[in-house]
mmCIF file of the N, C-alpha and C atoms, coordinates in Angstrom:
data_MODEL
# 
_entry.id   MODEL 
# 
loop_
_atom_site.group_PDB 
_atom_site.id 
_atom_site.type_symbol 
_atom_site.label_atom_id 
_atom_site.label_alt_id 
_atom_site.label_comp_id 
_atom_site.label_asym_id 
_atom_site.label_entity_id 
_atom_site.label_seq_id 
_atom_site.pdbx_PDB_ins_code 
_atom_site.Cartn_x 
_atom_site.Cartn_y 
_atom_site.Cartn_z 
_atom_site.occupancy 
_atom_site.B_iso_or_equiv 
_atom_site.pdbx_formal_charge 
_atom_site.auth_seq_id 
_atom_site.auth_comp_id 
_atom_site.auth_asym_id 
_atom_site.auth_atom_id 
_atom_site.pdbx_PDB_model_num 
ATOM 1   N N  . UNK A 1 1  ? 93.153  80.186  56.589 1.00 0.00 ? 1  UNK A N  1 
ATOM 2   C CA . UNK A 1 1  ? 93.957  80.558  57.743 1.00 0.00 ? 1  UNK A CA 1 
ATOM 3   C C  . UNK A 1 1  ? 93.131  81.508  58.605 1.00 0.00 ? 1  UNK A C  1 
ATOM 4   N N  . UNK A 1 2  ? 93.703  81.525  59.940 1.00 0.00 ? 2  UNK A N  1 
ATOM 5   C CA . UNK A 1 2  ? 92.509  82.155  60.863 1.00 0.00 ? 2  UNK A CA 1 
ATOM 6   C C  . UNK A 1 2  ? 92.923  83.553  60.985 1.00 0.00 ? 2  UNK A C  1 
ATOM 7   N N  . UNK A 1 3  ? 92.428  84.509  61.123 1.00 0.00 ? 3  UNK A N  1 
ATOM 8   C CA . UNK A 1 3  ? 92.979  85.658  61.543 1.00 0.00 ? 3  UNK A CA 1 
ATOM 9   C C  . UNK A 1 3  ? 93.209  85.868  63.076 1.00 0.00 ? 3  UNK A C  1 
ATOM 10  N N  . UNK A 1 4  ? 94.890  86.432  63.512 1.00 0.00 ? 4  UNK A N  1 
ATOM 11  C CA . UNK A 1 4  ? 95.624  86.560  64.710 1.00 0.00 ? 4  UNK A CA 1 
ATOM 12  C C  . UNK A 1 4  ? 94.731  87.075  65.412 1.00 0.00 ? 4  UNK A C  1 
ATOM 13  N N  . UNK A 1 5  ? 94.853  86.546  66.733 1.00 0.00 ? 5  UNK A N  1 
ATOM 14  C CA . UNK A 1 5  ? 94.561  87.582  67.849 1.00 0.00 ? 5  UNK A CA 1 
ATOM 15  C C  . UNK A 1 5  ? 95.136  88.567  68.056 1.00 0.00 ? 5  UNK A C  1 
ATOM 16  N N  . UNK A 1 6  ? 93.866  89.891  67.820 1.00 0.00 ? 6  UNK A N  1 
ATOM 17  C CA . UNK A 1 6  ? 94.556  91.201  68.650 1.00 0.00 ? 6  UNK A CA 1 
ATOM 18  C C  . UNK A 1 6  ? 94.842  91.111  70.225 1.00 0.00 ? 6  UNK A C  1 
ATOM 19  N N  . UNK A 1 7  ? 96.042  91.200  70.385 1.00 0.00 ? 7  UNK A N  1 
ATOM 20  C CA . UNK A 1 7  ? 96.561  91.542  71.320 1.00 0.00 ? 7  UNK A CA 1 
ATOM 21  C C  . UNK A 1 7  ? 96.156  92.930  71.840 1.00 0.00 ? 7  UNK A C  1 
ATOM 22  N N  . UNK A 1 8  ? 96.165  93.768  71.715 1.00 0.00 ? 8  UNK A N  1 
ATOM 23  C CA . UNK A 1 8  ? 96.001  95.433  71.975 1.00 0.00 ? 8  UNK A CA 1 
ATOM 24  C C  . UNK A 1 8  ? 97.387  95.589  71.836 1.00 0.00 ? 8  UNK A C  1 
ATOM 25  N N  . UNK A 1 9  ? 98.339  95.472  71.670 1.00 0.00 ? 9  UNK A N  1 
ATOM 26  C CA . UNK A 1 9  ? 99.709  95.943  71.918 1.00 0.00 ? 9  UNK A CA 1 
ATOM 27  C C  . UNK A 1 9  ? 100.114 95.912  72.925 1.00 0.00 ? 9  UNK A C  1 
ATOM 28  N N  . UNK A 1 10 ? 101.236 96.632  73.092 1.00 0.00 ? 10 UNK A N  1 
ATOM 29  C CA . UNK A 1 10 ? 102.151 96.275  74.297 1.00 0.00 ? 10 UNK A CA 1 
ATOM 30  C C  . UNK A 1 10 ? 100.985 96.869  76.090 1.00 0.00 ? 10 UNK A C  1 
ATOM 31  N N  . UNK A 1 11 ? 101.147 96.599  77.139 1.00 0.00 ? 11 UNK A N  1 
ATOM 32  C CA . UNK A 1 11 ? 100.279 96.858  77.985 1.00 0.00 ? 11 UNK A CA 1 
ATOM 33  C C  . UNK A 1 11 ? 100.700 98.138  78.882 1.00 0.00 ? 11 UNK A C  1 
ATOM 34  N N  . UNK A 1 12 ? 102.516 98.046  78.924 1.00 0.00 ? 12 UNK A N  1 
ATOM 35  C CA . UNK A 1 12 ? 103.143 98.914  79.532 1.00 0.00 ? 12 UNK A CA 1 
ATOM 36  C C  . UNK A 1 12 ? 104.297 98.909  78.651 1.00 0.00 ? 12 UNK A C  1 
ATOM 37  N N  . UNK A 1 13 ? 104.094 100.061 77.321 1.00 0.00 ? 13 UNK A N  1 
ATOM 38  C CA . UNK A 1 13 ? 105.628 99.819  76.614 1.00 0.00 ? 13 UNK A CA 1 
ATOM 39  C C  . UNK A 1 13 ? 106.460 100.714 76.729 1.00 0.00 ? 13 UNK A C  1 
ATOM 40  N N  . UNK A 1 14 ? 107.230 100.301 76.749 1.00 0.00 ? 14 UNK A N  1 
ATOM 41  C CA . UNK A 1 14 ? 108.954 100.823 76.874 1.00 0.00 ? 14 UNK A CA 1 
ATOM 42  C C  . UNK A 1 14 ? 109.520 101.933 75.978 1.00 0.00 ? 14 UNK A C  1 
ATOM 43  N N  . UNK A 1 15 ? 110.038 102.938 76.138 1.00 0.00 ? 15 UNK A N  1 
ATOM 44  C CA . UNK A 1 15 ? 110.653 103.991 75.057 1.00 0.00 ? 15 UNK A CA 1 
ATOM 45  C C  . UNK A 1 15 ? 112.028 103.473 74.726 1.00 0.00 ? 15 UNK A C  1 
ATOM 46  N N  . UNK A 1 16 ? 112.163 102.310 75.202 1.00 0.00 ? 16 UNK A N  1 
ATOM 47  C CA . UNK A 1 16 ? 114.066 101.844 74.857 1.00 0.00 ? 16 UNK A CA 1 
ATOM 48  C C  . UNK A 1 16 ? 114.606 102.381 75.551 1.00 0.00 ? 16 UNK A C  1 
ATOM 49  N N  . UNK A 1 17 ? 114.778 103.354 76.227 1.00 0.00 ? 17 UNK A N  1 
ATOM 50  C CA . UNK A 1 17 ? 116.332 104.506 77.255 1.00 0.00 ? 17 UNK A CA 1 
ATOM 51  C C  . UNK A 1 17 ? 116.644 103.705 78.319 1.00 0.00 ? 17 UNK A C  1 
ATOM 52  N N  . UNK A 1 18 ? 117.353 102.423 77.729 1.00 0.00 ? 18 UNK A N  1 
ATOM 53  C CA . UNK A 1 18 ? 118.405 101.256 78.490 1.00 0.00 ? 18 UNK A CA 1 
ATOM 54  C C  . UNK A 1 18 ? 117.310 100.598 78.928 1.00 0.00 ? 18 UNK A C  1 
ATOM 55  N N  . UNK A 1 19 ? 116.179 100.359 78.804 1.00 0.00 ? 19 UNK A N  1 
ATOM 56  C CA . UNK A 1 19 ? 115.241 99.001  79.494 1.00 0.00 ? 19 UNK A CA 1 
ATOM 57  C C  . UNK A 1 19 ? 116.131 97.708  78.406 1.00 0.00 ? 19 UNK A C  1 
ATOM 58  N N  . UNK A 1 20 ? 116.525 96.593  79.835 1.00 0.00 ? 20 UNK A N  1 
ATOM 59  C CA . UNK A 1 20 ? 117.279 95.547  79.140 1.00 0.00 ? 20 UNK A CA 1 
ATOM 60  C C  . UNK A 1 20 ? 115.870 94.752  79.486 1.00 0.00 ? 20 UNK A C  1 
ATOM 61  N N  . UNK A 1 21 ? 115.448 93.993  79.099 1.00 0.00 ? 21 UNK A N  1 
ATOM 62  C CA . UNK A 1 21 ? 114.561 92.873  79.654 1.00 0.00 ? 21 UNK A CA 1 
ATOM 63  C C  . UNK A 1 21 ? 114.737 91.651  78.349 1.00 0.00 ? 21 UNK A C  1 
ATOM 64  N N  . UNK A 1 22 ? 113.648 90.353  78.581 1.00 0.00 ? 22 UNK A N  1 
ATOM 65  C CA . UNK A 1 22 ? 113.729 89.504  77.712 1.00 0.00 ? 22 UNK A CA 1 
ATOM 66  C C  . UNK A 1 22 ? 112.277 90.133  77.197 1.00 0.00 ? 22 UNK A C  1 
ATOM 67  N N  . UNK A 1 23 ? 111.491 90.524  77.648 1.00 0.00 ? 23 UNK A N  1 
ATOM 68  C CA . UNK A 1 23 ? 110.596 91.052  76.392 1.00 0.00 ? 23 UNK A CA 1 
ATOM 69  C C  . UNK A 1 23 ? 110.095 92.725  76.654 1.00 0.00 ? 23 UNK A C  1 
ATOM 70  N N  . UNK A 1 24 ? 111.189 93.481  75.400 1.00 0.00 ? 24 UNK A N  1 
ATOM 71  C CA . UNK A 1 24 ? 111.125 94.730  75.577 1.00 0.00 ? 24 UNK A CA 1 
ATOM 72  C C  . UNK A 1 24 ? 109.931 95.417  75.363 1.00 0.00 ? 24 UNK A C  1 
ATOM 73  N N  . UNK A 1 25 ? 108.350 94.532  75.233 1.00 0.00 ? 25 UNK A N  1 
ATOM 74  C CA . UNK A 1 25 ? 107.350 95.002  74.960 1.00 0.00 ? 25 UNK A CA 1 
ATOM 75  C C  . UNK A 1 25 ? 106.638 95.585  75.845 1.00 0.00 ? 25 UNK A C  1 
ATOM 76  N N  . UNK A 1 26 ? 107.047 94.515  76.837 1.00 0.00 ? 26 UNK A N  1 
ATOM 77  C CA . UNK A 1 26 ? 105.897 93.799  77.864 1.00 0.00 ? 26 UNK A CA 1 
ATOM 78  C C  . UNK A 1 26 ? 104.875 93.305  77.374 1.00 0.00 ? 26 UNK A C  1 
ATOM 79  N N  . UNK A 1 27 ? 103.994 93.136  78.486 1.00 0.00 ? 27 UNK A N  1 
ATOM 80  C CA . UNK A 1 27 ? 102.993 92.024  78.151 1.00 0.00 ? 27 UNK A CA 1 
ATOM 81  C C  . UNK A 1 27 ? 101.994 92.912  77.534 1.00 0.00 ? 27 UNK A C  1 
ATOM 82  N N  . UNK A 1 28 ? 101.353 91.840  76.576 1.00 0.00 ? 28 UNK A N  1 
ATOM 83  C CA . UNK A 1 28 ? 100.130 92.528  75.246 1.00 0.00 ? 28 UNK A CA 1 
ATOM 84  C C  . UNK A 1 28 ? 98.975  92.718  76.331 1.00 0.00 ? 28 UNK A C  1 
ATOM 85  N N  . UNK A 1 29 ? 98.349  94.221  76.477 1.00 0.00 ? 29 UNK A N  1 
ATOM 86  C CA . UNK A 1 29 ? 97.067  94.502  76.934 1.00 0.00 ? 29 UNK A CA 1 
ATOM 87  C C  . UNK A 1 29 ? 96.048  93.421  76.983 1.00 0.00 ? 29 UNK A C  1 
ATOM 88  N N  . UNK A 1 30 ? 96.196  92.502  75.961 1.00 0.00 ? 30 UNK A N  1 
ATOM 89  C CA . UNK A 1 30 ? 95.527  91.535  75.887 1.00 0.00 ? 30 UNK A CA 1 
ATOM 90  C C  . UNK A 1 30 ? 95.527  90.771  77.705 1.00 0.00 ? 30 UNK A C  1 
ATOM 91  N N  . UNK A 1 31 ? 96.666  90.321  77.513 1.00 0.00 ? 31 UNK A N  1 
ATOM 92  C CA . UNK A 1 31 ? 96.950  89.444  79.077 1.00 0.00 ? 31 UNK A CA 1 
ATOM 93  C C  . UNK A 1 31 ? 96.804  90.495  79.959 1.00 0.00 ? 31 UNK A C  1 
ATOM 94  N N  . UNK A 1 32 ? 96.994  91.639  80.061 1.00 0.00 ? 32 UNK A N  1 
ATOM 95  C CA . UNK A 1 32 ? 96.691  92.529  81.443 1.00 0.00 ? 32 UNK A CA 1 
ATOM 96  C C  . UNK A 1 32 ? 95.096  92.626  81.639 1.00 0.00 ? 32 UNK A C  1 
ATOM 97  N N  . UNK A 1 33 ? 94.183  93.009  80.872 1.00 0.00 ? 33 UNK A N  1 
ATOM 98  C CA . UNK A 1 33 ? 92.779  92.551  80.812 1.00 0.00 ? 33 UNK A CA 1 
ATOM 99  C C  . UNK A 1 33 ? 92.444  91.433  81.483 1.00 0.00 ? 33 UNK A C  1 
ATOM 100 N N  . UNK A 1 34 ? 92.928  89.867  80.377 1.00 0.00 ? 34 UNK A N  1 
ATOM 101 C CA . UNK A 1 34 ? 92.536  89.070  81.344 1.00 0.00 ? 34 UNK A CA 1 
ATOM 102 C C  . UNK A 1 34 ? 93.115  89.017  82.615 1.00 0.00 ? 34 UNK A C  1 
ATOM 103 N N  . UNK A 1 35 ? 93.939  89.332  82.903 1.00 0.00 ? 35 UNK A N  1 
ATOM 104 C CA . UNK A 1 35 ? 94.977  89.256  84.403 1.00 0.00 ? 35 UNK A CA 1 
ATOM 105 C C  . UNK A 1 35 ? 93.898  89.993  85.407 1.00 0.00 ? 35 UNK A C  1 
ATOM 106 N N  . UNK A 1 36 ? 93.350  91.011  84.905 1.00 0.00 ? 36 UNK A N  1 
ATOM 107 C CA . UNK A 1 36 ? 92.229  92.159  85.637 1.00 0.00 ? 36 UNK A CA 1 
ATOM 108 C C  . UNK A 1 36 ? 91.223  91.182  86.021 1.00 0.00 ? 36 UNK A C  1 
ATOM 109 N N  . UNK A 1 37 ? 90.356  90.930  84.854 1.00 0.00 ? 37 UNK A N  1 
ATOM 110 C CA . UNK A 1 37 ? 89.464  89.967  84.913 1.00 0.00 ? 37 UNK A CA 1 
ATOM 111 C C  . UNK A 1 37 ? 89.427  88.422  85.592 1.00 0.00 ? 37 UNK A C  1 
ATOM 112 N N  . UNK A 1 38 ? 90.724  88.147  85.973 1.00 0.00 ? 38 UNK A N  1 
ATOM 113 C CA . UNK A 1 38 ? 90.840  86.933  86.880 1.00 0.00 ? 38 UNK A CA 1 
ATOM 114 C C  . UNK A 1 38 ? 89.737  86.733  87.961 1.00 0.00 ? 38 UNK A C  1 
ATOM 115 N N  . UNK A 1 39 ? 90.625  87.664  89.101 1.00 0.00 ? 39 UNK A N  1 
ATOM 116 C CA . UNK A 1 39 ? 89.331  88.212  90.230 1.00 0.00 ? 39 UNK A CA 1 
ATOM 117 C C  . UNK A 1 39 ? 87.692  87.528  89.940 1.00 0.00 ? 39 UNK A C  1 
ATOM 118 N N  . UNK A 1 40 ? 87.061  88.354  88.943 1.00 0.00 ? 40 UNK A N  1 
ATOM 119 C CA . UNK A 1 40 ? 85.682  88.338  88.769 1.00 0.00 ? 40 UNK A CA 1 
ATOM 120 C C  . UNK A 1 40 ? 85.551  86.780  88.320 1.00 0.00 ? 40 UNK A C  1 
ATOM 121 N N  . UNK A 1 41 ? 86.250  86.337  87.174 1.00 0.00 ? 41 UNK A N  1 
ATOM 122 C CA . UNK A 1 41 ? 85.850  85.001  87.064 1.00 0.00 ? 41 UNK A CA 1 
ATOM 123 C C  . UNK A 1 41 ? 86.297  83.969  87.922 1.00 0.00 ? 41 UNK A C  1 
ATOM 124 N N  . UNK A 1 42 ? 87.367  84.423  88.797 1.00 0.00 ? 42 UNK A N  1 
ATOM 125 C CA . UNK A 1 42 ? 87.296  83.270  90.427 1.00 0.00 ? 42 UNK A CA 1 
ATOM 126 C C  . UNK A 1 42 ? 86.025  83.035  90.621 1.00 0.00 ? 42 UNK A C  1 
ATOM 127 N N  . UNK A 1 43 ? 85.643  84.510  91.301 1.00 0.00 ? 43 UNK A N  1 
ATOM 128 C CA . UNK A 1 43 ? 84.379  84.389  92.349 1.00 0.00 ? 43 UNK A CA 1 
ATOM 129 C C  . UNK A 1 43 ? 83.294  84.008  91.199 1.00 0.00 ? 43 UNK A C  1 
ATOM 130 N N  . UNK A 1 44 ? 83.187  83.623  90.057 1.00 0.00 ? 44 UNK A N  1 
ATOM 131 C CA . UNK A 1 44 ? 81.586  83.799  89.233 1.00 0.00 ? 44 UNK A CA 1 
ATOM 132 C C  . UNK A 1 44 ? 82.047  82.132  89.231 1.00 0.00 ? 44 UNK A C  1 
ATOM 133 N N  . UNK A 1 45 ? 83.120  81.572  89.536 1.00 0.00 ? 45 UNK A N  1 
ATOM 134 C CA . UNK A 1 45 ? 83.861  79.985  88.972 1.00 0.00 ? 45 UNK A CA 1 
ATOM 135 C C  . UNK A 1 45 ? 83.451  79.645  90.394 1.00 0.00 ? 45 UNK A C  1 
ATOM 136 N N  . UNK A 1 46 ? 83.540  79.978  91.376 1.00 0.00 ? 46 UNK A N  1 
ATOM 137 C CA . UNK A 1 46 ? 82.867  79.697  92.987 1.00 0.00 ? 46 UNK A CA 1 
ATOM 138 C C  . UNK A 1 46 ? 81.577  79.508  93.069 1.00 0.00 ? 46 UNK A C  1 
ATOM 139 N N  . UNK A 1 47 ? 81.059  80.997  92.531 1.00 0.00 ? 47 UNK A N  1 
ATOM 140 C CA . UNK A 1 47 ? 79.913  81.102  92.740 1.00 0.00 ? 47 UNK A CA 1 
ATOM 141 C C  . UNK A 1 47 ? 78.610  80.053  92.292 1.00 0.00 ? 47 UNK A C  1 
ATOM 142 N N  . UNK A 1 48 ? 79.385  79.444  90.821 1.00 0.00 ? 48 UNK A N  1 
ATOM 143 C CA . UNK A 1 48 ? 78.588  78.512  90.019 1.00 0.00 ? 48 UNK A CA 1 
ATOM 144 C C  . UNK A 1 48 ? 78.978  77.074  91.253 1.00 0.00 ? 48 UNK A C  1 
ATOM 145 N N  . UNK A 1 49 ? 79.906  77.069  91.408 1.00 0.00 ? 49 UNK A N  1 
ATOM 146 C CA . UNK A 1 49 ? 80.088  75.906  91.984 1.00 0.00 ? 49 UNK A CA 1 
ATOM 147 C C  . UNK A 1 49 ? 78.711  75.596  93.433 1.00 0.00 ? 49 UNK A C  1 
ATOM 148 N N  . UNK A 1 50 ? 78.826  76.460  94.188 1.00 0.00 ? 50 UNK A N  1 
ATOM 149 C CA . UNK A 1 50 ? 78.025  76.762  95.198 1.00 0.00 ? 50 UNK A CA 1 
ATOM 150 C C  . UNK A 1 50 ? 76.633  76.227  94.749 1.00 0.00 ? 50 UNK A C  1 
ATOM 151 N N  . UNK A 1 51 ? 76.339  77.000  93.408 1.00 0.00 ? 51 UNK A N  1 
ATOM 152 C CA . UNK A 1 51 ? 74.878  77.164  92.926 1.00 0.00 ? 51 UNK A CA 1 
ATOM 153 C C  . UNK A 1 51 ? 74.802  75.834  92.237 1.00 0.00 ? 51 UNK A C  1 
ATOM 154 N N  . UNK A 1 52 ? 75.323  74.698  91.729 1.00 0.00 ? 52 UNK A N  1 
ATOM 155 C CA . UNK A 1 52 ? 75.251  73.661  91.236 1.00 0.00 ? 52 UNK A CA 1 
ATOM 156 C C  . UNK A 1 52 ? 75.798  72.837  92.006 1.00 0.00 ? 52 UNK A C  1 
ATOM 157 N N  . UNK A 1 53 ? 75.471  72.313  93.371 1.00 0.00 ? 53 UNK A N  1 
ATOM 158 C CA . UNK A 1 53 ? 75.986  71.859  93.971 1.00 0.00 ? 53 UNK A CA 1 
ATOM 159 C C  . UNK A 1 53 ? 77.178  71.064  93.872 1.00 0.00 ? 53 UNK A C  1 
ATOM 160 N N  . UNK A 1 54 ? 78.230  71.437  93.640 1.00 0.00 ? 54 UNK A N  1 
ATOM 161 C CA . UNK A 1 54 ? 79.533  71.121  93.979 1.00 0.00 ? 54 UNK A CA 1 
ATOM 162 C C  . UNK A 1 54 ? 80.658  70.789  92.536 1.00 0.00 ? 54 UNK A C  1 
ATOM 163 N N  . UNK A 1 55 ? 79.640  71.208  90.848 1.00 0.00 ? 55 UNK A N  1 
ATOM 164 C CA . UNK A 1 55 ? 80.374  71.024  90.145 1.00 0.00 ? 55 UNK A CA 1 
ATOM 165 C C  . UNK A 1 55 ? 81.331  72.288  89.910 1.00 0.00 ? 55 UNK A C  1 
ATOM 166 N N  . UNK A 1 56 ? 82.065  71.583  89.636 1.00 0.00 ? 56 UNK A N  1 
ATOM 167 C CA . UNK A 1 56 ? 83.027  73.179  89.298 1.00 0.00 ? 56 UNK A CA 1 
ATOM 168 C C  . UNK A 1 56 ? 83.547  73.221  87.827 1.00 0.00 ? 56 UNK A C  1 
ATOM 169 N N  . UNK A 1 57 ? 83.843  74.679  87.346 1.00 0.00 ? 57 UNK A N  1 
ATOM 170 C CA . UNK A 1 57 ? 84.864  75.288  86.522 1.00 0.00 ? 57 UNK A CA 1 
ATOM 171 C C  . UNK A 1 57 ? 86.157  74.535  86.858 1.00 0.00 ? 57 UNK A C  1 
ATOM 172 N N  . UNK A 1 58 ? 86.648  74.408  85.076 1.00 0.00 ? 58 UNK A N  1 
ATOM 173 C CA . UNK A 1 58 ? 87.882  73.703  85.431 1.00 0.00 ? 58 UNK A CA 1 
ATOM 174 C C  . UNK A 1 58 ? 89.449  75.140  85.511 1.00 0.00 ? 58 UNK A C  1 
ATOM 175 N N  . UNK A 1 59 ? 89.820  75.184  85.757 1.00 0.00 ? 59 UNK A N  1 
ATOM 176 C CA . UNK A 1 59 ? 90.916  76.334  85.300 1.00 0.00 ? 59 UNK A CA 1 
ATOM 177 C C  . UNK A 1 59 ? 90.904  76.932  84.145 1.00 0.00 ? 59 UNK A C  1 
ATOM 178 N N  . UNK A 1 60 ? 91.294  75.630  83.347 1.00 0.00 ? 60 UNK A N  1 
ATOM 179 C CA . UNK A 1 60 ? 91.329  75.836  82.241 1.00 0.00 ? 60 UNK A CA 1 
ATOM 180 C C  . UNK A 1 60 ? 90.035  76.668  81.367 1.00 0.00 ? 60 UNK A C  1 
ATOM 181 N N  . UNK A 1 61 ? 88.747  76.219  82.358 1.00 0.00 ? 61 UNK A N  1 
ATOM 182 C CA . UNK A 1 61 ? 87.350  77.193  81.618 1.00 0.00 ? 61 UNK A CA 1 
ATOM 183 C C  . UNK A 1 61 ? 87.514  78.683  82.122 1.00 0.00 ? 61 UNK A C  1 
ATOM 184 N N  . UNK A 1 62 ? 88.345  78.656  83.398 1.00 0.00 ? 62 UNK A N  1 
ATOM 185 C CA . UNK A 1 62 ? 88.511  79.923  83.987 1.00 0.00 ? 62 UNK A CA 1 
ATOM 186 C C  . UNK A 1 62 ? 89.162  80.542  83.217 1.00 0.00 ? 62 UNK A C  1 
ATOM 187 N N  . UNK A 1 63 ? 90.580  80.518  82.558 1.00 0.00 ? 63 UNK A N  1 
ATOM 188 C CA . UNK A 1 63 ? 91.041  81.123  81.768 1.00 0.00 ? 63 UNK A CA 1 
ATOM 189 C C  . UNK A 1 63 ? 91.015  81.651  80.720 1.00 0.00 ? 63 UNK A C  1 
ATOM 190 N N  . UNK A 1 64 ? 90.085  80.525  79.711 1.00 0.00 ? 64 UNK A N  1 
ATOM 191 C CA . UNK A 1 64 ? 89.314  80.529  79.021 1.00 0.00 ? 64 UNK A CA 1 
ATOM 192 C C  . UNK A 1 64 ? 88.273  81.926  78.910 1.00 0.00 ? 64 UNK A C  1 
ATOM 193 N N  . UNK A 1 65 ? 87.080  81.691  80.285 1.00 0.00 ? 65 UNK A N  1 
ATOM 194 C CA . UNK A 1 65 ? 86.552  83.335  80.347 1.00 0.00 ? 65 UNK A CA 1 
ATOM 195 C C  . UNK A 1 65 ? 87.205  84.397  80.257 1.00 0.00 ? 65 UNK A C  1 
ATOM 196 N N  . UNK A 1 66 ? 88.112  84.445  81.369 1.00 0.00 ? 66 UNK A N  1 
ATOM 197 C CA . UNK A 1 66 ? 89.241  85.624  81.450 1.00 0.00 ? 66 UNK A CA 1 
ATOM 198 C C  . UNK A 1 66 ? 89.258  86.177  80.245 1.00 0.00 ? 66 UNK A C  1 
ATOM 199 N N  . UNK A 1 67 ? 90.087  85.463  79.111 1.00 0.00 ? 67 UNK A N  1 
ATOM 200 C CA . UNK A 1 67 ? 90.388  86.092  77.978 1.00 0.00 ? 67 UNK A CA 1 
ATOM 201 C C  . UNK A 1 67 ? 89.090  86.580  76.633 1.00 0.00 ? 67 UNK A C  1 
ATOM 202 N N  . UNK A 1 68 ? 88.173  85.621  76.890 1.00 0.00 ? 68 UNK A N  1 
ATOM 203 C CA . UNK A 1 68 ? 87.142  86.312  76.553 1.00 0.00 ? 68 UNK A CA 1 
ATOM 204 C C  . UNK A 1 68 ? 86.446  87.493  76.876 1.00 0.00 ? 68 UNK A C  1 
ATOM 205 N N  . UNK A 1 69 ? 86.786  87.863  77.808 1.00 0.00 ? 69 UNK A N  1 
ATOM 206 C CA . UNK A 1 69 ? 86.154  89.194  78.205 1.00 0.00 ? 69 UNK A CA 1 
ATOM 207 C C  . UNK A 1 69 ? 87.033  90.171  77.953 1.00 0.00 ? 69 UNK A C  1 
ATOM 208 N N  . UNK A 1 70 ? 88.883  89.623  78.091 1.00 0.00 ? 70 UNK A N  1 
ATOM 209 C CA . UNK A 1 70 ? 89.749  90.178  77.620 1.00 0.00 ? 70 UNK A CA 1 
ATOM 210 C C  . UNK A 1 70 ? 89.459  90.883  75.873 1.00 0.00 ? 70 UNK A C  1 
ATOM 211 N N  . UNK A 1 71 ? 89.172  89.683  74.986 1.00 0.00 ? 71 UNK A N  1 
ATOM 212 C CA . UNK A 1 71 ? 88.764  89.971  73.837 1.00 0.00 ? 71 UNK A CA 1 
ATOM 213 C C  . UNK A 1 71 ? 87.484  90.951  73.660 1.00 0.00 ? 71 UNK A C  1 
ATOM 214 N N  . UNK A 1 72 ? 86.627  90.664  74.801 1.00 0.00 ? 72 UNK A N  1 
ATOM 215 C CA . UNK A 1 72 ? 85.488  91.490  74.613 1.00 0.00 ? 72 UNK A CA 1 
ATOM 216 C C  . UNK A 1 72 ? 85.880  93.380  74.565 1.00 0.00 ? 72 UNK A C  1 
ATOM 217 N N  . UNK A 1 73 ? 86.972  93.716  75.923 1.00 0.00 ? 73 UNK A N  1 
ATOM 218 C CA . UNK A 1 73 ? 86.908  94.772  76.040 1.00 0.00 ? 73 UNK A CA 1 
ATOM 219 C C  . UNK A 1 73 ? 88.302  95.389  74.744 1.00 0.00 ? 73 UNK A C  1 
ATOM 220 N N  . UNK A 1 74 ? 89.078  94.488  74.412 1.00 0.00 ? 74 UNK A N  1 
ATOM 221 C CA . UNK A 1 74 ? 89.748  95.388  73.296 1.00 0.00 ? 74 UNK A CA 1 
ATOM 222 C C  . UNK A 1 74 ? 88.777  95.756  72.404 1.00 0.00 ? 74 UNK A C  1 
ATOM 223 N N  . UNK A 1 75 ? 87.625  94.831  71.836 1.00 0.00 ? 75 UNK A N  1 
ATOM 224 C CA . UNK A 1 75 ? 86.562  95.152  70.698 1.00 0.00 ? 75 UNK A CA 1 
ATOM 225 C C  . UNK A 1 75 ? 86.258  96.414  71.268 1.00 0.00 ? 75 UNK A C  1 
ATOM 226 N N  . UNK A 1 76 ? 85.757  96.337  72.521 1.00 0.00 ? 76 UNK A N  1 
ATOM 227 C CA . UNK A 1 76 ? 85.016  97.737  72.728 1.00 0.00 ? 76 UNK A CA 1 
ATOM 228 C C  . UNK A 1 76 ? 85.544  98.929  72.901 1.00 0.00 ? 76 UNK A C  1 
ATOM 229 N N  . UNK A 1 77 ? 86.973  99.217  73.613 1.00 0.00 ? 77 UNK A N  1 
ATOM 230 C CA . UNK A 1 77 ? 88.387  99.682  73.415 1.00 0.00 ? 77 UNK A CA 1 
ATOM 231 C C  . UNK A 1 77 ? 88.400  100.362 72.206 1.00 0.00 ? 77 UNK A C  1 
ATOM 232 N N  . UNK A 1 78 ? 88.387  99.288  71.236 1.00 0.00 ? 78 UNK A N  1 
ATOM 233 C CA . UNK A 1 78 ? 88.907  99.859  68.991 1.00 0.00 ? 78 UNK A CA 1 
ATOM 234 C C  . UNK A 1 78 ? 87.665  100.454 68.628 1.00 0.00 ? 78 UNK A C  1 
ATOM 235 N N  . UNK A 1 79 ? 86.132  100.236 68.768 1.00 0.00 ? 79 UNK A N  1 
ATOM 236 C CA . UNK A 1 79 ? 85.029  100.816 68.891 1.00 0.00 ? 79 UNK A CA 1 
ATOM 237 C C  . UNK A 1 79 ? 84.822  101.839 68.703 1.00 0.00 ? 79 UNK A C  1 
ATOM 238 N N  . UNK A 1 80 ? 85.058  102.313 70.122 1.00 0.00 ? 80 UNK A N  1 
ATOM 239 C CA . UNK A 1 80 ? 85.238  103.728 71.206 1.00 0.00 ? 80 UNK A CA 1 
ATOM 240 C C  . UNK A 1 80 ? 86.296  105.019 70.452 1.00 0.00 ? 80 UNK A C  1 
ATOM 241 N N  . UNK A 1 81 ? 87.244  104.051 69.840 1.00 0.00 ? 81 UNK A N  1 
ATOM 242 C CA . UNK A 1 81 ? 88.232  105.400 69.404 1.00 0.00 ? 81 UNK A CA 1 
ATOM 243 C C  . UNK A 1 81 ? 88.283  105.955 68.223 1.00 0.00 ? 81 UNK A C  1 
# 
């Protein structure tokens, strides 16, 4: 069996004092990272395109990076502390 993805935990969590929502966590640091990291891998998913004349990144590779770098900076994040 594989071992889970760290998430980092919650990204913005909640103390409970009446927050109703459907997820009282919010979203795992994990997805706010990549969400950050979007931006940069647009323009590097452009940029390749430009530079290889006209093939492109599929989304799906875009997202793909995103969260890898996502994964990269929790490693370095748990590291650090």
């Amino acid at each position: 069996m594989s071992n889970p993805i760290d998430n980092g935990g919650p990204a913005f969590p909640q103390d409970g004092s009446g927050y109703v929502g459907v997820a009282p966590q919010g979203m795992s640091l994990r997805d706010w990272f990549a969400g950050q990291a979007l931006p940069a891998c647009h323009r590097a998913a452009f940029e390749y395109a430009k530079m290889s004349r006209g093939e492109s990144m599929s989304d799906a590779d875009i997202a793909k990076r995103c969260y890898d770098f996502a994964d990269a900076m929790l490693l370095v994040r748990k590291e650090t502390k």
